[in-house]
Structures are given as structure tokens and as C-alpha cells.
N, C-alpha and C positions, 0 to 999 in steps of 0.2 A: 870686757864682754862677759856675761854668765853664762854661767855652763847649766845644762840641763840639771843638775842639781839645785840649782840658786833659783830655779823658773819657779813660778808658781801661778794658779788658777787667775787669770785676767779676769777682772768682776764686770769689765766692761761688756768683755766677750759674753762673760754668765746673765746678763742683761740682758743685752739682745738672742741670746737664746731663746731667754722665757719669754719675752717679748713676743718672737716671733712665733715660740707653742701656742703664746695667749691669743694672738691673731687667728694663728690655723683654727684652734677654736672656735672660733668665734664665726667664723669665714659662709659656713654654712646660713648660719641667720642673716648675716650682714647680706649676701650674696640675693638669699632670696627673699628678705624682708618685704617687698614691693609684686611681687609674684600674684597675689590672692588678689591684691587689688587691680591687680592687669589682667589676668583671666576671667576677670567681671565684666571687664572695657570687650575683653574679645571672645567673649561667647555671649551667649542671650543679652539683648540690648538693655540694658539698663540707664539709659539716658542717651537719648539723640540727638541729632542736630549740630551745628557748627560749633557750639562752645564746648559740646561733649568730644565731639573728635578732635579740640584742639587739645583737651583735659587728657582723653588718653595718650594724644601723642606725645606731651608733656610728661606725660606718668610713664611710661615706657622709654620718654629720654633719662629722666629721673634714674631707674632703674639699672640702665646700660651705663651711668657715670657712675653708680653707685658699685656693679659689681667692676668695674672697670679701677675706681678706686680703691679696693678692695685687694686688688691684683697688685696695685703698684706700692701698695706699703709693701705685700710679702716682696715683693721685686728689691723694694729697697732696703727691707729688712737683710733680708737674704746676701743683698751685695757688700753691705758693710760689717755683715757677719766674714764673707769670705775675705775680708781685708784687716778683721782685728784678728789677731795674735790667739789662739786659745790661753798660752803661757805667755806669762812675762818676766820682769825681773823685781824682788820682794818691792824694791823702793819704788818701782813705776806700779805697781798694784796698788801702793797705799799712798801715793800724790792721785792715783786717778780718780 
């Protein structure tokens, strides 16, 4: 077994760290990429009738899977962060 001495920086861990920085980043765009186009559907009519209100409810489900996907990368990111090791041992860094 190694001792805190022998540990060193897990690159898996260092992975999914910036991974998940790169995400949060990102998070704001992804989240409302779809917004401008749905505040068009739901203020001043911009297209009416049945294929329009099927368009926005479409655009508006669109939107709810998109920020909803959005949520579960960081969910997943985040969980397999709290399961990998910060430290490990020199020869499991450099097989990983």
C-alpha cells in the first residue's frame, strides 16, 4: 500500500476537473442558446396558426431538453469526480 509520500496528482481526476470548469463555462450559452428564439414564439405573433404553435411547442421542448442535458453532464461530471481519487500511486498515474 503507498503511503502519502508515493501518492501523486491522478491525471484522471485532473481531467475531469477541467472538464467539468470547461462545461460550467460553457453552461450559460448551452443553457440559453434557444431563449431569443422562444421569446419571439411568446411575445408579438410572429407566425400563427396550428404549425406555428406546433413549431413553438417544439422549440420550447427543444429548449427544456437542452438545458435539462446540460444539468446532467455537470450531475455526471461532478459524481465521477467525487469517486476518482485526487491522489494515487506513481504506477496507477502512469498505466492510467
Amino acid at each position: 500500500m503507498p503511503t502519502d509520500d508515493d501518492l501523486v496528482p491522478n491525471p484522471k481526476y485532473d481531467d475531469l476537473r477541467a472538464a467539468l470548469e470547461t462545461v460550467r463555462e460553457h453552461v450559460h450559452v448551452l443553457e440559453t442558446a434557444l431563449d431569443r428564439a422562444c421569446a419571439q414564439f411568446g411575445g408579438e405573433p410572429v407566425w400563427v396558426g396550428p404549425a406555428a404553435r406546433a413549431f413553438a411547442e417544439e422549440l420550447n421542448g427543444r429548449r427544456a431538453r437542452m438545458r435539462s442535458a446540460v444539468q446532467h453532464v455537470i450531475a455526471e461530471l461532478e459524481a465521477e469526480l467525487r469517486t476518482t481519487p485526487a491522489k494515487v500511486s506513481r504506477s496507477a498515474a502512469m498505466s492510467g
